[in-house]
N, C-alpha and C positions, 0 to 999 in steps of 0.2 A: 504494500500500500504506500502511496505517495502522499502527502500533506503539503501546501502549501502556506507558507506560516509570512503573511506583510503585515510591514512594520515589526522586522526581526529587531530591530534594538533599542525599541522601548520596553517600560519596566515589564509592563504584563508577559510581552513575548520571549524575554529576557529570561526568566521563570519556566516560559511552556515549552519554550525549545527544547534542555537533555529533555523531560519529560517526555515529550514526542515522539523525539529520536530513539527512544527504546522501542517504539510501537511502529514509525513510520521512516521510510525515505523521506527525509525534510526537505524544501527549497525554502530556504530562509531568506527572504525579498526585503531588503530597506528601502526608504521612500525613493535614495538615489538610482536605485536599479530600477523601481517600478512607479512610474509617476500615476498615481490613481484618479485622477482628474483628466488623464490622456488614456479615454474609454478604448479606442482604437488600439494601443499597443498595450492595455492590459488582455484585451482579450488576445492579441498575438500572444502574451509571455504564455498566458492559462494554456491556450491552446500548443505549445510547446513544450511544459512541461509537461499537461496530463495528470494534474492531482486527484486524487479522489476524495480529500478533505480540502477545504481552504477555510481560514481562520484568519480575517481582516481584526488585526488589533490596530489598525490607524483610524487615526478620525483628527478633524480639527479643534481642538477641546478650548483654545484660550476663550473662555466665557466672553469676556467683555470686547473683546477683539471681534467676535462673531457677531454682535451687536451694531458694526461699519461695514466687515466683509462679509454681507448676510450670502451673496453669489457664491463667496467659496466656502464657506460651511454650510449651503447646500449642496453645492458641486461635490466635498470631499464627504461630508456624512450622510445623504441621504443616495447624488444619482453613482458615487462610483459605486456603493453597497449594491445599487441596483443592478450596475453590468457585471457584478461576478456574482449577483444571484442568477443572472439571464445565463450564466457560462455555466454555472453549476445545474440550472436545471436544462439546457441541452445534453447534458454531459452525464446525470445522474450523480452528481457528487454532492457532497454536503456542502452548507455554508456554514461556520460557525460567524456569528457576531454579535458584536459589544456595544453597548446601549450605555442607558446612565440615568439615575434617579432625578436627575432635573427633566426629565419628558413629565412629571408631577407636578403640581401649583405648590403644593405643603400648604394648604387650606385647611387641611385637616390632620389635628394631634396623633393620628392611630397609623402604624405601621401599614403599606399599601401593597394588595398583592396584586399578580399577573393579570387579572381580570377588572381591577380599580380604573375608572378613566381616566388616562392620563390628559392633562391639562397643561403644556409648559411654560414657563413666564419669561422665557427669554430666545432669543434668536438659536442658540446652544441647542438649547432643549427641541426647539421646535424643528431641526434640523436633522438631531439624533432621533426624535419619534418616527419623521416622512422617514428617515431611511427603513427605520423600526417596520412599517407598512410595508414598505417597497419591498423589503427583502422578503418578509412574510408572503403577499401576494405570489411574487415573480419567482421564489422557488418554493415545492413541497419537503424537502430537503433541511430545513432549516433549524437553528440551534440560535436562538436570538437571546442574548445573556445582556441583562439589567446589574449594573454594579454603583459603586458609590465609594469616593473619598480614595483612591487607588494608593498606594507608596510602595515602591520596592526598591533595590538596592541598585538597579541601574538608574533609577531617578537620584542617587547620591555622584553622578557625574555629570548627568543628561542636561540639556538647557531647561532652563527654572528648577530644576531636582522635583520636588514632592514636599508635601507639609511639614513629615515628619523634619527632613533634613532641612528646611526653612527655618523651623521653629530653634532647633540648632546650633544654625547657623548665626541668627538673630539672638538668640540666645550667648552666645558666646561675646557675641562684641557689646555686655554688662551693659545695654542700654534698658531702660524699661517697654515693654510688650502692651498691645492693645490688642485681643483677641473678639471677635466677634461672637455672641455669648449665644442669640438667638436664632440660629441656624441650627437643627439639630438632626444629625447625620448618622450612617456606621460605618465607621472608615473601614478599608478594606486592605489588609496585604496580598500582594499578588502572589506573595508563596504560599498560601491558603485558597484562593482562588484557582489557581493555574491546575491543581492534580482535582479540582473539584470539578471543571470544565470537561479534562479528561473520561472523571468518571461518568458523566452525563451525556457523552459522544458515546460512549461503548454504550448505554442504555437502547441505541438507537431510537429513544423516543424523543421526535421533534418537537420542538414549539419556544414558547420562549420562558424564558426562567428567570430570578429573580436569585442573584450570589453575593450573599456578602458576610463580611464575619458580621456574629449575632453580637447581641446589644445596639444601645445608642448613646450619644452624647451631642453635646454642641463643640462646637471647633474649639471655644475658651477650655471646657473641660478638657479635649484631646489634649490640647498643647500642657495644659495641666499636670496631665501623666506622663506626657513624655518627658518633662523638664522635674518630675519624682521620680519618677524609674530611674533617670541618668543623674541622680543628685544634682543638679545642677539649681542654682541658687536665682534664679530669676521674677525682678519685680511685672509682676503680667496684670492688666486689667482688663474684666470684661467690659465691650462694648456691645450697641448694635449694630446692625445693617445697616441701620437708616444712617450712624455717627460714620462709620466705613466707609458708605459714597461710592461704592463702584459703581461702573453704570450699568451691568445685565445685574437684573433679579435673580436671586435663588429661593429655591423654595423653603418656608421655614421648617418645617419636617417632610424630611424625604428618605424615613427608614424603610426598607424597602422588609415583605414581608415573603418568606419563601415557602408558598403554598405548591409551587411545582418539583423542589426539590422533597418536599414533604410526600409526595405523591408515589414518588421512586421510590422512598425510603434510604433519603440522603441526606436529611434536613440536620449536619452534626457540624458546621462552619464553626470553629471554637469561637472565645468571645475576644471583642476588639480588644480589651486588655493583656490579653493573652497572648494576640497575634502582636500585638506593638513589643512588649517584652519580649518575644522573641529575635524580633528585628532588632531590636536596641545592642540584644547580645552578640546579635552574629553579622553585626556591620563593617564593610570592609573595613583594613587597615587604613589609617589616613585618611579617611572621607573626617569633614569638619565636625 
């Protein structure tokens, strides 16, 4: 079996790759090699490698950025999802792809499962849900995975890193912190994620799922823990959104609730506390 794995060096794929490679022939595709917005030569590359999985972990995520370039985060999250779900269902292959708890308004305090409307309040959101559609429609094939709050150890090099290693980083230069209090999330490690993805590919049952580690918190609380797990001595205040000012909206609960992994009898994501402490332990050498 062949797998096709774009956006090989971000965090999430960073993680699924050996995982993979024990089960499949990889082509590990960075955005350099495969420009997903030039629909014409990805279906060239597809159709010359031949995968029988493909797992799109790229997408254009900068929230507020997508708020100006609304054209190309719809171009890269909703129509390239499209042309390799059209490639997948000519072809018989699966699609695996990656979604995000902002497709949600956070209207409402109660964790949301795979069947909740999604409503989203920004350009982001609204971009990740049409692709959500698209892919769904255009192949029967499909593996549509809903996450939230991502960090793993390639975002400790990557450009802007991940929270964790923000917070860190921030952290280190003894200035005092303003965290945003009332956004309330469950952050997710990709090293928790990635063999959960797996496990739900071999289930061969399609549709879309909802993964994240269990619990919630707000961003002030994460950075919280992350700055007592690592002893580190920092004066941190909670803010709001509204004190923050960015310009895309996020939702103010967008704990995502996982009634499809419950279904398999896979519903065991340990808890965010759990997965952060473990990251904390086993971060590379010399990252800040």
């Amino acid at each position: 079996m062949r797998a096709a794995l774009i956006g090989s060096t971000g965090q999430l794929a960073t993680d699924l790759l050996p995982l993979l490679a024990r089960q499949y022939e990889v082509v590990a595709l960075t955005h350099g090699e495969l420009e997903l917005t030039d629909y014409a030569a990805v279906t060239a590359r597809l159709d010359r490698e031949q995968p029988t999985v493909v797992i799109n972990t790229a997408a254009f995520h900068r929230v507020d950025d997508c708020e100006v370039a609304v054209e190309s985060a719809f171009s890269v999250n909703a129509f390239a999802p499209l042309t390799l779900a059209r490639w997948c269902q000519r072809h018989g292959a699966v699609l695996v792809h990656f979604s995000t708890d902002f497709v949600f308004g956070g209207d409402q305090p109660t964790p949301r499962g795979e069947c909740d409307l999604a409503v989203p309040v920004s350009v982001y959101g609204a971009s990740k849900l049409a692709g959500e559609h698209l892919v769904r429609q255009a192949c029967a094939r499909h593996i549509v995975v809903r996450t939230c709050g991502l960090y793993g150890h390639a975002g400790s090099k990557g450009r802007g890193g991940n929270f964790v290693e923000t917070m860190l980083r921030l952290g280190a230069g003894g200035k005092p912190l303003r965290v945003v209090a009332d956004q309330i999330v469950a952050p997710t490690a990709t090293a928790d994620l990635a063999p959960k993805i797996l496990q739900v590919l071999a289930t061969g049952r399609f549709g879309l799922y909802h993964i994240t580690n269990s619990g919630e918190c707000s961003w002030y609380q994460f950075a919280r823990a992350i700055f007592e797990f690592t002893g580190m001595r920092v004066e941190l205040t909670p803010i709001s959104a509204a004190e923050y000012g960015a310009p895309a909206r996020r939702p103010a609960y967008s704990v995502l609730r996982h009634d499809g992994l419950r279904a398999l009898g896979l519903d065991d994501m340990p808890s965010w506390q759990d997965a952060l402490r473990r990251y904390l332990r086993s971060r590379p050498q010399g990252a800040h």
